[in-house]
C-alpha positions as CSV (number, residue, x, y, z in Angstrom):
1,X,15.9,-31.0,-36.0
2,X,17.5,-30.8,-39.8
3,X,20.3,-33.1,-38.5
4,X,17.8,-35.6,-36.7
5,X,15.8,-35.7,-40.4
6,X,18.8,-36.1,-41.9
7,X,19.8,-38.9,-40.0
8,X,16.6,-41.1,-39.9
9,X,16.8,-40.6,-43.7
10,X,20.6,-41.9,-44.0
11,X,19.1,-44.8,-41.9
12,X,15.9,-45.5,-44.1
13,X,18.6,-46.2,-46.7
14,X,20.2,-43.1,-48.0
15,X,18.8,-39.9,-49.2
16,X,19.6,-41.1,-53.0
17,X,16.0,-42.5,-53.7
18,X,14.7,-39.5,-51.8
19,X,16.7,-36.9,-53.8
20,X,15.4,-39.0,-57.3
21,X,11.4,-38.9,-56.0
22,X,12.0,-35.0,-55.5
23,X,14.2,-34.2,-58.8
24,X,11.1,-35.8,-60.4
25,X,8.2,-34.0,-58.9
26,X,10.6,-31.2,-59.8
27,X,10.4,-31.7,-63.5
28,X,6.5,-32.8,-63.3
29,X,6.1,-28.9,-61.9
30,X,8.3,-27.5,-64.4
31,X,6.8,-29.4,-67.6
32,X,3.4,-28.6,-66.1
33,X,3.5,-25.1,-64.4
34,X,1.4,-22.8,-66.7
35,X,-1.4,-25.9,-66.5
36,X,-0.7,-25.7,-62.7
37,X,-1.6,-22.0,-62.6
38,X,-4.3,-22.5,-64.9
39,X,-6.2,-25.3,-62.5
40,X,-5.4,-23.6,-59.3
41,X,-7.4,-20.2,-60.5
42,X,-9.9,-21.7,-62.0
43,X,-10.7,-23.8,-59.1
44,X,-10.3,-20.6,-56.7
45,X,-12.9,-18.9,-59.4
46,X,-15.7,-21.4,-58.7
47,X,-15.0,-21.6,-54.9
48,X,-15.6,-18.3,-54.8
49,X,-18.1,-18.3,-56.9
50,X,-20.5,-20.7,-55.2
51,X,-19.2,-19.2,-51.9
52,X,-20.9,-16.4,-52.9
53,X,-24.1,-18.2,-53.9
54,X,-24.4,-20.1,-50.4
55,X,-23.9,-16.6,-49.3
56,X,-26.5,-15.0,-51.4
57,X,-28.8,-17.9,-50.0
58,X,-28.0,-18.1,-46.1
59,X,-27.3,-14.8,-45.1
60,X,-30.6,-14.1,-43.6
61,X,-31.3,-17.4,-41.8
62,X,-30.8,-16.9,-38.1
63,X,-30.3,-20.8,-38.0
64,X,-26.9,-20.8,-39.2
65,X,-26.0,-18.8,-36.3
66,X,-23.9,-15.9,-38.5
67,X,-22.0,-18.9,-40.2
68,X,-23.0,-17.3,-43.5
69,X,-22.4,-13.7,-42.8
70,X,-19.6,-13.2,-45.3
71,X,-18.3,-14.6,-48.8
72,X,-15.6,-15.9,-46.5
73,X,-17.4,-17.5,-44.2
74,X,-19.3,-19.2,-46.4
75,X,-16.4,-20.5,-48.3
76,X,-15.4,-23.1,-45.5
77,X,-19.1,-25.3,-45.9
78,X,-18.7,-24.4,-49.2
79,X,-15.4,-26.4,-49.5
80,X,-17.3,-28.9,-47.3
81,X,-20.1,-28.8,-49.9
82,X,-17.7,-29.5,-53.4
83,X,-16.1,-32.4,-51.2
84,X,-20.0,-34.0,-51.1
85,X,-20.2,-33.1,-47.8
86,X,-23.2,-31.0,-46.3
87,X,-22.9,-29.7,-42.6
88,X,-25.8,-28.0,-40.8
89,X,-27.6,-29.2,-44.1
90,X,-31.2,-29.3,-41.8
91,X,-31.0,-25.6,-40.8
92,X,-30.7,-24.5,-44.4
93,X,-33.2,-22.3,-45.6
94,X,-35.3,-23.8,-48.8
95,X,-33.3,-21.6,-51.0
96,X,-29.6,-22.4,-49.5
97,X,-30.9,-26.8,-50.0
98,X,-31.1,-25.8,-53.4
99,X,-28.5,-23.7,-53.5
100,X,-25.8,-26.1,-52.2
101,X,-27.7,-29.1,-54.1
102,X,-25.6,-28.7,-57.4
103,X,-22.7,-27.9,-55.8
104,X,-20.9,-31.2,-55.5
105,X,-22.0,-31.9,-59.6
106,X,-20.3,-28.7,-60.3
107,X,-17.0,-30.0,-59.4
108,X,-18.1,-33.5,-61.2
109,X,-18.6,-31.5,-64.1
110,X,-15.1,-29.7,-63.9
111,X,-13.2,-32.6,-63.5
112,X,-15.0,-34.5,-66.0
113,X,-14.1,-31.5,-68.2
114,X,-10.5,-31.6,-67.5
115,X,-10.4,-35.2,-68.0
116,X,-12.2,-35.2,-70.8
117,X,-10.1,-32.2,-72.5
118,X,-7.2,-34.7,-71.9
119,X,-5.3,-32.3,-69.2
120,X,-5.0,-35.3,-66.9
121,X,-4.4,-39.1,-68.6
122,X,-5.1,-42.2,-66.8
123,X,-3.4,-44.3,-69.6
């Protein structure tokens, strides 16, 4: 398999502009580690978070079918949920609609704040 991927990449055109791309993600991740870290447990910190507010909301309704059971289980529709989508949105519970509501703002609101704090330039 290795030698098949190395020879369709010889064929693309040679492994040279490859090798550049990846030396240059390289230094993108090494200049940018400690904000790397920084995002990635913040992010998990607020997944978690709301996971556990879906949860807080759901678990009782016997029209999600045990889907909210657990903080982990709730953490997949709650991905769903900060991607603006909202699956099985009708057998919410009055309290899990306005529980999941803000949701999608709340990771508005932390990009904008990452933008706006000038982690991420578009210039």
């Amino acid at each position: 398999m290795h030698l098949r991927l190395h020879a369709g990449i010889r064929r693309a055109g040679g492994g040279c502009r490859y090798l550049e791309a990846f030396t240059i993600f390289d230094d993108i991740y090494r200049e940018n580690k400690k904000l790397l870290a920084n995002s990635g447990f913040v992010g998990a910190a607020v997944w978690v978070a709301l996971s556990a507010a879906n949860w807080a909301a759901e678990r009782g309704n016997p029209a999600m079918g045990g889907r909210f059971d657990t903080i982990a289980q709730s953490s997949y529709f709650t991905l769903c949920n900060l991607f603006g989508e909202f699956p099985l949105v009708n057998e919410r519970s009055a309290v899990g609609k306005v529980a999941a509501a803000p949701i999608p703002a709340t990771l508005l609101i932390l990009l904008g704040f990452v933008r706006r704090v000038g982690f991420w330039s578009c210039s």
